[in-house]
Every structure is written in C-alpha cells, then in structure tokens.
C-alpha positions in Angstrom: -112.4 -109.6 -128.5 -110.1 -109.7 -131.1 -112.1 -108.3 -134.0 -115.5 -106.0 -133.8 -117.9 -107.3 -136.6 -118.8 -105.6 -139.7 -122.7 -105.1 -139.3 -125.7 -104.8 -141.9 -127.9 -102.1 -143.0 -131.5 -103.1 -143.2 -132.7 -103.0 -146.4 -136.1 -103.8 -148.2 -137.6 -106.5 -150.3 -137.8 -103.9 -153.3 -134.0 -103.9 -153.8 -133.8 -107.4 -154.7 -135.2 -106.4 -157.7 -132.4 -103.5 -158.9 -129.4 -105.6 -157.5 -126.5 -104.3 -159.5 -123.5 -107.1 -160.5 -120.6 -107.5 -158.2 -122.8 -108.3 -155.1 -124.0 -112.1 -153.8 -126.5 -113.2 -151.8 -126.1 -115.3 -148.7 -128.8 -116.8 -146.2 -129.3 -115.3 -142.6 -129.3 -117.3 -140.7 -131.4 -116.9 -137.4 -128.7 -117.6 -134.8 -126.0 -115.9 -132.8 -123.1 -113.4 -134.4 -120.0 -114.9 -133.3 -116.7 -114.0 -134.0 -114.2 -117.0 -133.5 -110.6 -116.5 -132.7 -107.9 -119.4 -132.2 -105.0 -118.2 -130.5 -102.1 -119.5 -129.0 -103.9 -122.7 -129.2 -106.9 -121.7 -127.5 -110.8 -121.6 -129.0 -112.9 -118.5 -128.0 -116.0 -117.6 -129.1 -116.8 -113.8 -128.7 -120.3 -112.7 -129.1 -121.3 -109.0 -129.8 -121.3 -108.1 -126.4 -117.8 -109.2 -125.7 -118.4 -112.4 -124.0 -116.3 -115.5 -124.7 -119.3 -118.2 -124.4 -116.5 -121.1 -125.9 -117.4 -123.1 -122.7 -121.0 -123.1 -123.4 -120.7 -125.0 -126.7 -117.8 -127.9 -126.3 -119.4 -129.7 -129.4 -118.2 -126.8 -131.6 -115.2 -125.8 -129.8 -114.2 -129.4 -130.8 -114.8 -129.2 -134.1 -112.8 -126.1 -134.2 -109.6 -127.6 -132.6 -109.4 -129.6 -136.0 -108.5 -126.8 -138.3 -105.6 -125.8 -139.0 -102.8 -125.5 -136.4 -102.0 -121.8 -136.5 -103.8 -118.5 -135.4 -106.9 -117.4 -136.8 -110.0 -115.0 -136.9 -113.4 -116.0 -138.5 -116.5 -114.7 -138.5 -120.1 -116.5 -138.5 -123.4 -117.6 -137.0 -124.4 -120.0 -134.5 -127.3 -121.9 -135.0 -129.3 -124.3 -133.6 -132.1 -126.5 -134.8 -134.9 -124.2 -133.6 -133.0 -121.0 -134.5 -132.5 -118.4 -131.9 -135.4 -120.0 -129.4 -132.7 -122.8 -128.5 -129.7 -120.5 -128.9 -131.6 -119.2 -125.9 -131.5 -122.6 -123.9 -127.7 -122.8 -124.4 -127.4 -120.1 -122.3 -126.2 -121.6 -119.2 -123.2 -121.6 -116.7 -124.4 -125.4 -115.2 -121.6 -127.6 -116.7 -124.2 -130.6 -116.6 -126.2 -128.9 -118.6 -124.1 -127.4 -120.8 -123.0 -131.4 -121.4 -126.7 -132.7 -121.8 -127.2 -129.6 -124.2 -124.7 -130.1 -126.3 -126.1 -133.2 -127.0 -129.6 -132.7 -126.8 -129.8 -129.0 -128.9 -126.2 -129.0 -130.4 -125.2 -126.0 -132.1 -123.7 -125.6 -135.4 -121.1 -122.7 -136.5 -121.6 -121.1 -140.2 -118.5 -119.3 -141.1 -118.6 -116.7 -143.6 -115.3 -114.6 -143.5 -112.1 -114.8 -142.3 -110.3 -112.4 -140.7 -107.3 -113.4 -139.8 -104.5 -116.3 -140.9 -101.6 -116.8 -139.1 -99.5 -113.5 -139.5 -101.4 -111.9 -142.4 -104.8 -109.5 -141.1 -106.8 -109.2 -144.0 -109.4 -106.6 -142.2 -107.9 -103.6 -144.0 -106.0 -104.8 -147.0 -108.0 -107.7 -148.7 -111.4 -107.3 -149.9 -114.4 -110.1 -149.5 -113.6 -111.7 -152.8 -110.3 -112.1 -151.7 -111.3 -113.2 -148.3 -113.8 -115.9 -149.6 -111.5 -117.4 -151.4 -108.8 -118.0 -148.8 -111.7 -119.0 -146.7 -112.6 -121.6 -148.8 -109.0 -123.2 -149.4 -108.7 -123.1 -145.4 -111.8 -124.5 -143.8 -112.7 -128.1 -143.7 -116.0 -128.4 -143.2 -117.5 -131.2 -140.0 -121.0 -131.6 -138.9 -120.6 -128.1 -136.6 -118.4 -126.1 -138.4 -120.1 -125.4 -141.9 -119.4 -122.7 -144.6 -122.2 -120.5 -145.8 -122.0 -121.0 -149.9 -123.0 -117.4 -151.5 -124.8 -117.2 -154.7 -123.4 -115.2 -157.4 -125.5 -112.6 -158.3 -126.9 -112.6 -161.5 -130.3 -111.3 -163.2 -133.5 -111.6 -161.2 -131.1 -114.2 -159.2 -131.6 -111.8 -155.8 -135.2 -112.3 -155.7 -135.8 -116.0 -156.8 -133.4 -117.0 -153.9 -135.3 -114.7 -151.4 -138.3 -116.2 -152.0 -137.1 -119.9 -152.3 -135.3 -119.7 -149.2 -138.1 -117.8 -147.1 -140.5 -120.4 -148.2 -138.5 -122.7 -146.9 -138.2 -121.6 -143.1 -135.5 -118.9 -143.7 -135.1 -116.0 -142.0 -134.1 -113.8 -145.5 -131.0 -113.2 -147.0 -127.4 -110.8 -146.4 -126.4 -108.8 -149.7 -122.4 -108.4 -149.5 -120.5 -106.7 -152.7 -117.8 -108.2 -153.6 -115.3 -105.1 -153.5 -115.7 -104.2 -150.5 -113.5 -104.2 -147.4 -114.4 -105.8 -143.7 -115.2 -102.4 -141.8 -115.4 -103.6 -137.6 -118.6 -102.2 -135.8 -119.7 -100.0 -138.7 -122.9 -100.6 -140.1 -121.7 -100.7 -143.7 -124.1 -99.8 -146.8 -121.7 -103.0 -148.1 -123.8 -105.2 -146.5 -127.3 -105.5 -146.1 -129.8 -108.3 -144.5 -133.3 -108.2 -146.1 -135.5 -109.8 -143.7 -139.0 -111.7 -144.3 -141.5 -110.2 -142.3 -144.7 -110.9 -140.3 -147.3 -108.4 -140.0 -149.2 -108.2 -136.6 -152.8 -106.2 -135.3 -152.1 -104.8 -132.3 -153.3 -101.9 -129.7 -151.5 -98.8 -129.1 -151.8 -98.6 -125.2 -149.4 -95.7 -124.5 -145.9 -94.4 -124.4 -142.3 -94.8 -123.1 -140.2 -91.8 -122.0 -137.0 -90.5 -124.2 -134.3 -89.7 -123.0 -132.4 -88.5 -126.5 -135.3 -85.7 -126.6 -137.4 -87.8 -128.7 -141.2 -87.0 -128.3 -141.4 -90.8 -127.0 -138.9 -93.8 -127.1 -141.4 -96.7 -127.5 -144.9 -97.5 -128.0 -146.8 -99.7 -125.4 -148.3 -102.5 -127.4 -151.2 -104.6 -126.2 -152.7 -108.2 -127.5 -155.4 -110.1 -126.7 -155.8 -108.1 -123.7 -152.7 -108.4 -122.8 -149.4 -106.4 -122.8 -147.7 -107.6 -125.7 -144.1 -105.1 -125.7 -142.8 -102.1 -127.0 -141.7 -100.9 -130.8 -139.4 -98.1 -131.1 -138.4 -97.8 -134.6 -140.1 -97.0 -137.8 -140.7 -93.4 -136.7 -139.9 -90.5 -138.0 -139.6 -87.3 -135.9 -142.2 -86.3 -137.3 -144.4 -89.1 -136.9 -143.6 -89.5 -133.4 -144.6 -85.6 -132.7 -148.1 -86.6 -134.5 -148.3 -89.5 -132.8 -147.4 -88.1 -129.4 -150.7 -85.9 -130.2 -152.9 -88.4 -131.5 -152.2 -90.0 -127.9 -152.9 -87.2 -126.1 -156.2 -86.8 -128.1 -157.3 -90.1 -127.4 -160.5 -90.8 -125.1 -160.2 -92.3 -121.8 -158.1 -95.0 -120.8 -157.7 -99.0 -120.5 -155.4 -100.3 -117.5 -153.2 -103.0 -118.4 -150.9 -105.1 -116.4 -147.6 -103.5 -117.2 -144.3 -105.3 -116.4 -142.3 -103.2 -114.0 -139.6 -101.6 -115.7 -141.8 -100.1 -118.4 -143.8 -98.5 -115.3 -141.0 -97.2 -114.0 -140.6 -95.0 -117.8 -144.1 -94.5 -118.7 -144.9 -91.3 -120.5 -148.5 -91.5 -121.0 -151.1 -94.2 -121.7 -154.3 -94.2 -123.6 -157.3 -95.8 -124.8 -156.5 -98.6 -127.6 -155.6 -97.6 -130.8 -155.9 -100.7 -133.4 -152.4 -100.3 -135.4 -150.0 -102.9 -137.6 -146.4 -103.7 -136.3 -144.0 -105.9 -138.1 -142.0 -108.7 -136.8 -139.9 -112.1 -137.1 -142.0 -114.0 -134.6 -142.9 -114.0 -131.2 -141.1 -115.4 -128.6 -142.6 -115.7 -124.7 -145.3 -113.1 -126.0 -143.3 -110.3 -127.0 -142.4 -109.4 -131.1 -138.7 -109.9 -131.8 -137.5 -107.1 -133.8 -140.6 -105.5 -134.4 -140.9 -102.2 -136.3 -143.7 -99.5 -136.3 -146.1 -99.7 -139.9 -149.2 -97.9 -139.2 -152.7 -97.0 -137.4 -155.5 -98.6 -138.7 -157.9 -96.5 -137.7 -158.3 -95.0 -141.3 -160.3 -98.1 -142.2 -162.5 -97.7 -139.9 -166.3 -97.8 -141.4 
C-alpha cells in the first residue's frame, strides 16, 4: 500500500453550527475507503486493510487506465448504488461473478485528494487547498471515476448542506480545513465526518469480557427477542464501572440464543434492561456503527 489514509474524527451535529472560515464541507459517502495508486502502468486498489481488490472491480479499473499516463496516488470512496449493502456483494474471488457484478451492481470511484503526481509527493509539503486544485486540473471525470465537489464554507452554509443532503439519502457530511496537511493513518482533528443518526430501543442482555482492563468491552444487545449485537463505545470509564454494577444488580436472567463467538467472551448476562443505542442502519440484523446513548429505565412510570 503505497499511502496509509488520513482518517476523521467523529464530530457532532452541534459544530455545524460554529464552523469557523477556512474549512469545506464534503458528502460521505457510504462506501469503501480506497486509496488508488497507478504505478508502472498498473491499477491497484488498496483498501484499509491492505488488500489490493483492483480485480474485483474491472469497470473502474478501466476507467482508471484513461487518466493520465504517469504515476499517481489518489484517495476516495467506492460506492455502489445501494451504498455499503452492495459494496458487500462485490466481495467475491469468482471471476464470473465478478463479470456479472460489474455489470449488474457497478461500482463508482469518488476521488477527493491526490496524493501523488508523477515525481512530486504532496503528502508532506502541499496542503488540501493546494491538493484540490491540482486535483481538479488532473482528473477527467467518466461515469466510474467521479470527483467529490466541496462546498466553500460560508455562514450557516455547514448546516443547510447537512440537512439537505441527509434528507436526501446521505449518509452526512466530512469537514476538511483548508490549511491543513494529508497526515497517513492519524485520525486528524483536520478532518471530521458528522454522521446522521438513527436512534434504536433495545435490551441490555449482558456483557463482553475486556481485555485492555476495561470493566466490560461490549454490551449484549437484544431485539425483538432476539440477539441483535454488541456496542462498545460511548462509555466512559466511568459509566462502564456504573454500568458493570447496575448489571450485577439486576434481577434474574433471560437466555438468549447467543452466536458462538460472543459465548466464547461473555462476562456476565442479565435480565433486560430497556436502553437507546444509535446507529446508521441495520444490516442482516445487527446495528452498523452503533454507539451507546442511555438506559431508559428513568422513564419508567
């Protein structure tokens, strides 16, 4: 992998509000990191884990092969019509299939930085004003390879475009400032994805083992009478201490169906507790990225 990504911090809703000049706001996208390299006249396509998946998405790979004749680095997302729910069907070593999927669910690349041009890195020396400007004398854009167009931040700009494009199916938005530098694998306070959220009921059920000397890693989640997953952030150390407790405190117990691996690092399970999680969506009956809000069982009477 020639280049680690720059990652996000998670912000909130709230600073869309008090979004200082000098930053812009971009859609997220809800896709696939990918970091895209052309070297030595070879396409790769390297994921966050380090995998080159260029094979599993010819249609783009093609597309790719049409700009310019020289080595290069960009960064971007890959998306697909249904968002990450097909990005998951891609995921195939079958060459038929990867043929018939190409076609069927065909991917799309959005590029928003580049890296690299030729001889001249611009990780540590140009900053993402700089960058977006090369970027957009150098790609030509094709029905896969597309370039995400940022909006200049300007007053109350951050939240109208929030809202507009969360209405409108998106996932939320990336802040970037403009000053800043491309900083691989740190999670930069330069950028910073604010996400639309769901809020779910759910039932406490019980608790995962830590092994970082937490009081607990996860929560056990249950829905509808069934097991519905795990959250593991949105604690502090002190809540998970209190929470730990309230667990303990809790009368009886409810057996649910557990999948095997979180058998094998149960802590503790307890009655149902009613409690609110938030999430993206739900995908084969477990929340994607959900994060811990709050028991409910204040409102109780």
């Amino acid at each position: 992998m020639p280049v680690e990504p720059m990652l996000c911090q998670v912000g909130t809703q709230a600073m869309l509000e008090h979004l200082p000049s000098g930053w812009i706001i971009e859609p997220k996208y809800d896709g696939q990191r990918i970091i895209t390299e052309r070297k030595l006249g070879v396409i790769n396509l390297w994921t966050r884990r380090r995998k080159n998946v260029a094979k599993k998405f010819p249609e783009v790979v093609e597309k790719l092969k049409l700009l310019p004749q020289m080595d290069w680095i960009l960064d971007g997302e890959l998306v697909c019509p249904n968002g990450f729910t097909d990005i998951l069907k891609r995921n195939t070593e079958d060459a038929f299939k990867i043929g018939l999927l190409a076609k069927k669910i065909p991917a799309t690349y959005w590029v928003f930085d580049i890296l690299k041009l030729g001889e001249m890195l611009m990780v540590s020396n140009l900053v993402l004003s700089e960058r977006k400007a090369i970027l957009e004398d150098f790609l030509k854009e094709s029905d896969r390879v597309r370039r995400v167009m940022p909006v200049i931040q300007l007053t109350n700009e951050a939240q109208a475009f929030f809202e507009g494009y969360t209405k409108g199916g998106g996932e939320g938005v990336i802040l970037k400032r403009l000053e800043s530098m491309y900083e691989p694998s740190v999670r930069s306070a330069h950028w910073i994805k604010v996400k639309k959220q769901q809020v779910a009921d759910v039932f406490v059920i019980g608790a995962t083992r830590s092994d970082a000397g937490l009081p607990f890693a996860s929560l056990i989640l249950a829905k509808d009478g069934e097991y519905f997953g795990k959250v593991g952030t949105g604690f502090s150390d002190r809540d998970r201490t209190e929470i730990l407790e309230m667990l303990r405190d809790s009368d009886g117990v409810q057996r649910f169906e557990l999948p095997r691996e979180v058998k094998a690092e149960l802590l503790i399970e307890c009655a149902p507790i009613e409690a609110e999680i938030t999430l993206m969506e739900t995908i084969k009956g477990s929340p994607r990225f959900p994060v811990w809000l709050r028991f409910r069982v204040e409102e109780e009477g």
